[in-house]
N, C-alpha and C positions, 0 to 999 in steps of 0.2 A: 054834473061836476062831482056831485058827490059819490054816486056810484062809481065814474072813474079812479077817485082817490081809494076807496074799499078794493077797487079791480089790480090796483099796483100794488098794494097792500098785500093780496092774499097770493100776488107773482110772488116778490120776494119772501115772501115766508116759506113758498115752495121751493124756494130755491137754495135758500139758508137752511132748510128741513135736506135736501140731498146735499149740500156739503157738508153739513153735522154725519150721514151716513156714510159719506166717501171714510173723512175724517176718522171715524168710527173704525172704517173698516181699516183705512190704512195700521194706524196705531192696532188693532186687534190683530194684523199680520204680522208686523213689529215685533208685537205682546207673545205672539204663538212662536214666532222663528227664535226668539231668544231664548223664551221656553225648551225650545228642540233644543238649540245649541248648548244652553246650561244644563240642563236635566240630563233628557235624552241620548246626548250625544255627548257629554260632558266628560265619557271616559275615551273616546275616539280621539276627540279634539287635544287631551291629556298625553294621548299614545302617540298623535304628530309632533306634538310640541316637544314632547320629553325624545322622542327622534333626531328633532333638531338641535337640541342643548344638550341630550345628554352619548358621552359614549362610553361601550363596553370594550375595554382592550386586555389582550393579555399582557403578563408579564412576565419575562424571560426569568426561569429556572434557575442556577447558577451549575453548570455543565460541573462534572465530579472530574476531579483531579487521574492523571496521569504518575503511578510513580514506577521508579528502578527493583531492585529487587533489595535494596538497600533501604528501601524507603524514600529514596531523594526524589525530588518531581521533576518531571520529564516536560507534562506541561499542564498549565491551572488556568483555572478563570479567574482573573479580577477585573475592579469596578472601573469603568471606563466614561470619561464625561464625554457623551457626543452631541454633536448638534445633527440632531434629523431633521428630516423632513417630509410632507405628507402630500403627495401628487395634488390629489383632489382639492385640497383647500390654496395651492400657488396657482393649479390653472384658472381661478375664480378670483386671486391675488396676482396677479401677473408681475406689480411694479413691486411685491416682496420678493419674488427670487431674483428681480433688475439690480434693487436695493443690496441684497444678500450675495451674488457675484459682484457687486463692486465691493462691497466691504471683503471678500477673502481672496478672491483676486481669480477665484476658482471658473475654469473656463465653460461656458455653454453646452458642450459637449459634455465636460465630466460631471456636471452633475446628470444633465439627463441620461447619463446611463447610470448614477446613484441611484436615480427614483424611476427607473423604467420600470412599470408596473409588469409585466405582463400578465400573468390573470393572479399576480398578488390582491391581498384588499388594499385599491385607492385609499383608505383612510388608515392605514400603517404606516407607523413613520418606519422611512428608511433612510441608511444612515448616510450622511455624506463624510463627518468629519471624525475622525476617533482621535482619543484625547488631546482634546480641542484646547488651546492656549488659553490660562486662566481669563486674559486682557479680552478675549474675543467671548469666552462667556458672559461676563460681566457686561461686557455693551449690549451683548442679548437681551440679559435679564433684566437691563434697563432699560430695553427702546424694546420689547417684545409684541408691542401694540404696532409699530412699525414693519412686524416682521409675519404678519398671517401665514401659517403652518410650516413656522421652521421652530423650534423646540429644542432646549437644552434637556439631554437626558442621562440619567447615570445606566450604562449597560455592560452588562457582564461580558468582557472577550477571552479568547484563549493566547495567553501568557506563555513564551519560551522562555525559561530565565535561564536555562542552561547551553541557548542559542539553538541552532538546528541541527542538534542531533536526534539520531534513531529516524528521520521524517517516514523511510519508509516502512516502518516498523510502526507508527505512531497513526501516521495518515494525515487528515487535511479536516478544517472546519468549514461549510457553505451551504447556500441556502438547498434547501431539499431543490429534487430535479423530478418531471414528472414522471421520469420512470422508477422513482424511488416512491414517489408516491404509491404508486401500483400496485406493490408488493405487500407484504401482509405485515411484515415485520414494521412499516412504517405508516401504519392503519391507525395511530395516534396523534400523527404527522400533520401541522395545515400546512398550506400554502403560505410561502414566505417565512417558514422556520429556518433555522437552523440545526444543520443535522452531519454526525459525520460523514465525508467523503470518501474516506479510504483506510487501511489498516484498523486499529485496533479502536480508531473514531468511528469506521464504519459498522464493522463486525458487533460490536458492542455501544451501539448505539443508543439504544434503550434505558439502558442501566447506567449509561451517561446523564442520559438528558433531563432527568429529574420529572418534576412534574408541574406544569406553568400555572402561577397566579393568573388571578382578575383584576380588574381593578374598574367601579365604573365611576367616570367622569363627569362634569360639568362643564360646558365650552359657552363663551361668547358667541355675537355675530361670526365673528371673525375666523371661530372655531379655536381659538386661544384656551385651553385649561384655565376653570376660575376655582375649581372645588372637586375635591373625594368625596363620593358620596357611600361609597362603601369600597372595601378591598378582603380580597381571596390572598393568602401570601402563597409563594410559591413554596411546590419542596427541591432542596438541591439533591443534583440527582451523585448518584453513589461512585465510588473511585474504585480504580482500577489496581494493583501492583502485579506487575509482569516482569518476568525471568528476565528481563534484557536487565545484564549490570552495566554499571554506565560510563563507569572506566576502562570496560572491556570493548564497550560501544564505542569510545572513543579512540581509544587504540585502533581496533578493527578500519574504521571508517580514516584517517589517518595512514595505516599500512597501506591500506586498498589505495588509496592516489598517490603517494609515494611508489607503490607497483605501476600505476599507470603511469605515471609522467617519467620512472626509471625507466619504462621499457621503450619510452622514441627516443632514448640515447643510445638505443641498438641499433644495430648496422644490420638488415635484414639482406643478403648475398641472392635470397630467388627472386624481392622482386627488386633488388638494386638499389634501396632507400630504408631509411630508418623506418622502424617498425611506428607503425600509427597510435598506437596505448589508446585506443578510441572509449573503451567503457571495463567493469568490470566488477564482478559482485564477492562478494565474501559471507562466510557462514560461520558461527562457534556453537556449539552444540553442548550438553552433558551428555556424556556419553551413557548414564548410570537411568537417567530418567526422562532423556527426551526434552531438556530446557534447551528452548536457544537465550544462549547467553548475548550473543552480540548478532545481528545481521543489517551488511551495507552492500550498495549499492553505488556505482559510479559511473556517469556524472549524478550531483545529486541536487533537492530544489533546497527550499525556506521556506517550509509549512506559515511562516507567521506573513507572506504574502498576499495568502487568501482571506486575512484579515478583512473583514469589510468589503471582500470580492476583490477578484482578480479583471486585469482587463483584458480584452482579447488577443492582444496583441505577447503577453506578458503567456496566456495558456499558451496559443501558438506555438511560440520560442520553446517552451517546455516539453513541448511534445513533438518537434523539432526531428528531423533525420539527421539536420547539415547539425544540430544542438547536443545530438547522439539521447535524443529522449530522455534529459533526466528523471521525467515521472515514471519510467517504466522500474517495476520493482523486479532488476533479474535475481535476487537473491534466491526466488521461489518461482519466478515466472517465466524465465527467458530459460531457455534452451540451449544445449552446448555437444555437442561429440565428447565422449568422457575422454579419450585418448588412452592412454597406458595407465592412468586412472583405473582403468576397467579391467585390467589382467589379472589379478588376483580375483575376481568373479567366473572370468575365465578358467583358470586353474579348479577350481572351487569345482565346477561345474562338471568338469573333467574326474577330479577325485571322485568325489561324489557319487558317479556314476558307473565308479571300477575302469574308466578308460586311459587311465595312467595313474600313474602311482606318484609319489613325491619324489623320487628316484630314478624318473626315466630321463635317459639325457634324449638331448638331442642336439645336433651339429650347427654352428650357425656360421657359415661362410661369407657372409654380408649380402647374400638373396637367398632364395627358395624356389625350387621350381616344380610345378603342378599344374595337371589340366593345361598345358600348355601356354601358360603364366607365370612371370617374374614377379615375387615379390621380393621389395628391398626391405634390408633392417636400413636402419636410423646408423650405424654404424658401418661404413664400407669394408673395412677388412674382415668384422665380423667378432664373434664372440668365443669363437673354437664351440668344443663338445662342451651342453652346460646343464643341470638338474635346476629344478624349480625355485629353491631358494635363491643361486647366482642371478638365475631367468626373471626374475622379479627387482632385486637389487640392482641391476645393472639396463633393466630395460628390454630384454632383448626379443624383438618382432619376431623372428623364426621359429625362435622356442615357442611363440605362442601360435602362429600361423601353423605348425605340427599338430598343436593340440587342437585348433580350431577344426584342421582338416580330419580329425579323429572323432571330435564331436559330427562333423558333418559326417561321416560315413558311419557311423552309430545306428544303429537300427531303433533304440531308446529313445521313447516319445517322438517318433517321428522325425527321427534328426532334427529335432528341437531341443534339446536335452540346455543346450547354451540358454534359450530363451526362457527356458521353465525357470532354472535357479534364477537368472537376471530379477523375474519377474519375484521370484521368492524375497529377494531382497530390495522390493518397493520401485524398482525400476519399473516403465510404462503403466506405474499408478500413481494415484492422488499419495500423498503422507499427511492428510486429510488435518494439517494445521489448522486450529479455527481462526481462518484470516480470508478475506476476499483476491478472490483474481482482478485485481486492477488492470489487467492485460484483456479483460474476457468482460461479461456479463455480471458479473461477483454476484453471482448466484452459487458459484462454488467456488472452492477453496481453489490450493495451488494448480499448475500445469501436471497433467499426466506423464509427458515427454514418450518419448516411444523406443517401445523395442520390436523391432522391425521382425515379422513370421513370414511366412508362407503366403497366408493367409493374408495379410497384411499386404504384403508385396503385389497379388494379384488384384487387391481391390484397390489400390493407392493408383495403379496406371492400367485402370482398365478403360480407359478411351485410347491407351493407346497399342501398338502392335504385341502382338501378343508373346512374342519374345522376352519382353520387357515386363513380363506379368511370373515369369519362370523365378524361382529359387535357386541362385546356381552357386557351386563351391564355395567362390570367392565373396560372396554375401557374407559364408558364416567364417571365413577366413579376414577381412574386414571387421567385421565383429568383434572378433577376439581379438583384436587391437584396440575396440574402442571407437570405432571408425565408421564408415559405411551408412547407415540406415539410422544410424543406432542416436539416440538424443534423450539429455538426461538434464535436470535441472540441479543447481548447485545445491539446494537442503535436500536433493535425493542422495544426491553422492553422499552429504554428510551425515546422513542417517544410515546409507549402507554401510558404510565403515564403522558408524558406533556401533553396529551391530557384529561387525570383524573384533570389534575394541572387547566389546563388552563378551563376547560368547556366543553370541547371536541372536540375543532381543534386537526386535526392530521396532524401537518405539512409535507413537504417534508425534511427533512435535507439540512441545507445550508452548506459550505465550505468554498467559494468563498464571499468574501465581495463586491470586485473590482477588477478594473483590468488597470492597471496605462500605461501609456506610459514610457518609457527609461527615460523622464526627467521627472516624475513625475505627469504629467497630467492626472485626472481621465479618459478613455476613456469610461469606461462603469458602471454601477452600478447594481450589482446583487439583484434581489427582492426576497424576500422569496415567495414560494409559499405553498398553502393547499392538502394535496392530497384528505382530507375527513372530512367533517363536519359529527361529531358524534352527533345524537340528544340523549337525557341522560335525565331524568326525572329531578326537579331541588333538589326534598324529596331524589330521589335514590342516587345523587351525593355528598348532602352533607352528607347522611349518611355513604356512602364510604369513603368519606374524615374525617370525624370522627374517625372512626377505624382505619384507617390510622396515625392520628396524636397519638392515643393512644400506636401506636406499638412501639413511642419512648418515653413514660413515663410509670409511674406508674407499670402497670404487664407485661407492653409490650416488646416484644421477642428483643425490641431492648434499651430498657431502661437502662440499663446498659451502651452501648455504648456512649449516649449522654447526661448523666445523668452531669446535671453542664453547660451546651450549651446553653448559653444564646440567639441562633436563634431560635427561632420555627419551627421544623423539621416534614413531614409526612414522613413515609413510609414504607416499609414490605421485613422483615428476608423473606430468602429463604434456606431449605438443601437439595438438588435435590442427589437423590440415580441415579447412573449410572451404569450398567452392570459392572463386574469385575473393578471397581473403588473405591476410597476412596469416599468419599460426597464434592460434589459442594459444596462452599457458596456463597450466592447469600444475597445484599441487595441493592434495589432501594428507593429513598427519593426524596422527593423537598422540598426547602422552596425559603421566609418564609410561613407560612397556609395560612395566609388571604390574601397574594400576591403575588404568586409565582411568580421565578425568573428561579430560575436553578431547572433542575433535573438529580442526579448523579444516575450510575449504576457502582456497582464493584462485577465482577464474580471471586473467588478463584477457579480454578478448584485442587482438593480435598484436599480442607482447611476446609473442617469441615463444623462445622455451620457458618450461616450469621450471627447471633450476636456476635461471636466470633471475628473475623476476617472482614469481609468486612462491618460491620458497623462501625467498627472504623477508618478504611479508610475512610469514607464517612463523620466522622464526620472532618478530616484533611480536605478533600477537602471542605468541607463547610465554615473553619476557613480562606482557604485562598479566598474563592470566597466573603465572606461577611468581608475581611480585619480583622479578631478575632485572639487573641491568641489562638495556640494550646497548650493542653497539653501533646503531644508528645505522640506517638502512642500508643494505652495502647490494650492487649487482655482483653477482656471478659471471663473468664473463669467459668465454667459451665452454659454457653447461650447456648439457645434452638433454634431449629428451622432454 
């Protein structure tokens, strides 16, 4: 009995002895894991945590102002209250974006394409509302626990306070695109900035955009901002001042549609209906230094659209055939026939080269016949026997269809003699503005436009018969009208002429005047530069500029238009005939003669004639560049040429 009661005895003690070691061991695994976890691991476990609470955001820069040549602003960033929001923290909140479309009424649709990440960072807000109604911030900032990853925020936008003018001169503000990433020039660039699109936002992007704060944060669960835990400030990035003056821009842009919408109250006889006025560009130049003063383009947009993104339907429209493309900037990019535009380069080209003199007449019967070809003037009875000066003022095709066919049979430079000077005077080259091809790549600047060679000709249609690959007369007789092969964009015409204006500098095109610091301090000053000294005979120049001045008095194709204009005006009508098209008009000018300032270009594409139509433009914007009254836009009816 009693050894049984000793035998239970030393069971449980053996028993109570391995639970005391279980025991033991359990608590000593306890004792070591916490150990790991607080010691050990105590900066790992700090780096998830602080992962989850805290974030690093940037902070948008305040983009440097836009101004005129005047000083006045074109266009600025100010502070904007928006309400964002942040993908990542609503698709883990579902019933806050449910909550947040009932309260702004805003549709399912529109915002997910607000926050459609694509490979943005999920945890950037983006925007949906821009300056959001005081009433709807306030209810935020009071029910904000209600509202997981929508956020009231102050962000810098870009500002039109003088509405949309210069756009294509100015450009567009939007999120970088990945082919802008690419590029080296946007090697600063994240995904999800803001960067410019176009003109002088594009081009000079850099020196815009300043350089972006930090700022890192403290969030709830919920991912709610509760505290700053430190901040980087941003620096605002540097201003612009560019040659465009703004009175001159607004003139310009102004005449330009008053020319378009003048010219479908024309009665077009070839193809039996009012001419269409469908687009058309304009140019103002200094003739002394290569400023463009004013350059428009028509139809045109509202840069302050891309505010916040545009939506697709809205680009579409814009870029539009049936919409006539208002994004397309033809001031420097679209392409045109120069028409009778181009006859004094003509002439030029002939002088120049000792193949007629300023004195040689020639007959003009109202056609010409060669190589067993009719060509017509613009004039059916004709111009009788006429010298270079009348042959200019008056338009007349024959006269220059002689000298074309004079150059063609030139043995000098390969009977190329027409295409060499074209080319001396920036035709079928860049005028290397520093501004992007919104038409191209904008990798480079303006359009080339072409001047059609030999050369040229045989490799443009070598797939096809080889007929079609030949150089023949009436190539370079087409030519010297302006016509044929030949394509020029409207700031080459205006540059060739400043350079008629001035004696034959062919500037570069300037933009950029300066380029100011955030508070105002010049940092740099832009110099005009030359691309080409033209040498030009000093008997050949003035006799050009002769015809020239007569083209707006007396018999001249533009006389009508500026008949009563107390500036002294040079310059020459153009009707440029284009494949299944109505007729370009085309008129280039400077004044004043004896001391050129400015030289305007305004292209109607099929507005008829130049004297109808864009000479009376030209004389509005002359009225506002020399401070004159206008007489308010008047057509020309039955103008030639």
């Amino acid at each position: 009995m009693v050894r049984k009661r000793i035998e239970v005895q030393e069971d449980l003690q053996s028993r109570v002895r391995i639970y005391l070691v279980a025991v033991v061991v359990v608590f000593a695994t306890i004792v070591a894991r916490l150990w790991f976890m607080q010691v050990l691991s105590a900066k790992e476990y700090k780096e998830l945590s602080d992962n989850n609470r805290l974030k690093e955001i940037t902070v948008e820069a305040i983009r440097g102002d836009i101004y005129d040549n005047k000083g006045r602003v074109l266009t600025a960033s100010r502070p904007s209250i928006c309400i964002t929001g942040v993908q990542y923290i609503l698709k883990k909140y579902p019933e806050s974006k449910k909550r947040f479309i009932k309260l702004t009424k805003i549709s399912h649709k529109e915002i997910n394409e607000k926050l459609a990440e694509k490979k943005d960072d999920p945890l950037k807000p983006k925007i949906i509302i821009r300056d959001a109604e005081p009433s709807l911030v306030y209810y935020l900032k009071e029910h904000s626990h209600d509202f997981p990853g929508i956020r009231v925020e102050e962000i810098p936008v870009r500002d039109y306070p003088n509405g949309s003018i210069a756009p294509h001169v100015i450009g567009y503000v939007g999120e970088v695109s990945d082919v802008q990433l690419a590029k080296d020039v946007f090697k600063d660039v994240n995904i999800g900035d803001l960067v410019g699109k176009d003109g002088v936002e594009y081009q000079y992007n850099s020196t815009l955009m300043g350089i972006k704060g930090k700022k890192l944060i403290e969030t709830n669960s919920k991912g709610i901002p509760t505290r700053t835990i430190k901040s980087t400030k941003p620096v605002a990035g540097s201003s612009i001042e560019l040659t465009i003056n703004m009175d001159a821009q607004k003139a310009t842009e102004e005449a330009l549609e008053k020319a378009v919408k003048a010219a479908r109250s024309q009665y077009d006889k070839n193809f039996k209906k009012h001419y269409l006025g469908t687009a058309g560009a304009a140019v103002v130049l200094d003739v002394n230094n290569g400023e463009v003063i004013a350059r428009a383009s028509s139809p045109s947009y509202d840069p302050a659209k891309f505010i916040g993104g545009i939506d697709e339907k809205e680009w579409k429209l814009l870029n539009s055939k049936e919409a006539h493309a208002p994004m397309n900037n033809r001031a420097y990019v679209s392409l045109y026939p120069p028409a009778s535009t181009f006859k004094p380069f003509t002439a030029i080209s002939s002088l120049q080269e000792g193949l007629t003199t300023i004195h040689t007449p020639f007959t003009c019967t109202g056609e010409w016949r060669k190589w067993n070809q009719t060509f017509k003037c613009w004039k059916k009875e004709g111009h009788g026997t006429l010298t270079l000066g009348r042959a200019i003022s008056e338009s007349c095709d024959v006269y220059f269809y002689n000298t074309g066919a004079v150059l063609y049979q030139s043995k000098k430079n390969d009977g190329e003699s027409l295409q060499l000077w074209s080319q001396r005077f920036g035709f079928g080259k860049k005028t290397r503005i520093p501004l992007p091809n919104e038409g191209g790549t904008k990798d480079t600047s303006d359009s080339t436009g072409r001047v059609p060679t030999k050369k040229w000709k045989a490799a443009f249609n070598r797939a096809n018969d080889k007929k079609f690959q030949i150089w023949y007369p009436g190539d370079t007789i087409n030519m010297s009208i302006g016509q044929g092969d030949l394509l020029v964009s409207p700031l080459q015409l205006a540059n060739a002429y400043g350079a008629i204006a001035n004696g034959g500098t062919l500037y570069r095109p300037k933009i950029v005047k300066r380029i100011k610091s955030s508070k105002g301090k010049t940092i740099k000053k832009i110099k005009s530069k030359i691309n080409k000294k033209i040498h030009i005979k000093g008997s050949y120049l003035t006799a050009i500029k002769d015809g020239l001045k007569n083209v707006v008095r007396g018999e001249g194709t533009a006389a009508g238009a500026f008949a009563g204009f107390n500036i002294p005006v040079a310059g020459k009508t153009g009707t440029a005939e284009v494949k299944g098209k109505q007729d370009t008009a085309l008129f280039v000018g400077y004044a004043p003669i004896n001391n050129p300032r400015y030289v305007v270009v305004i292209i109607i594409e099929e507005g008829g004639h130049g004297g109808s139509v864009a000479a009376p433009a030209a004389r509005e914007i002359f009225a506002e560049l020399f401070n004159k009254e206008t007489q308010g836009f008047k057509v020309i009816t039955g103008a030639s040429d």
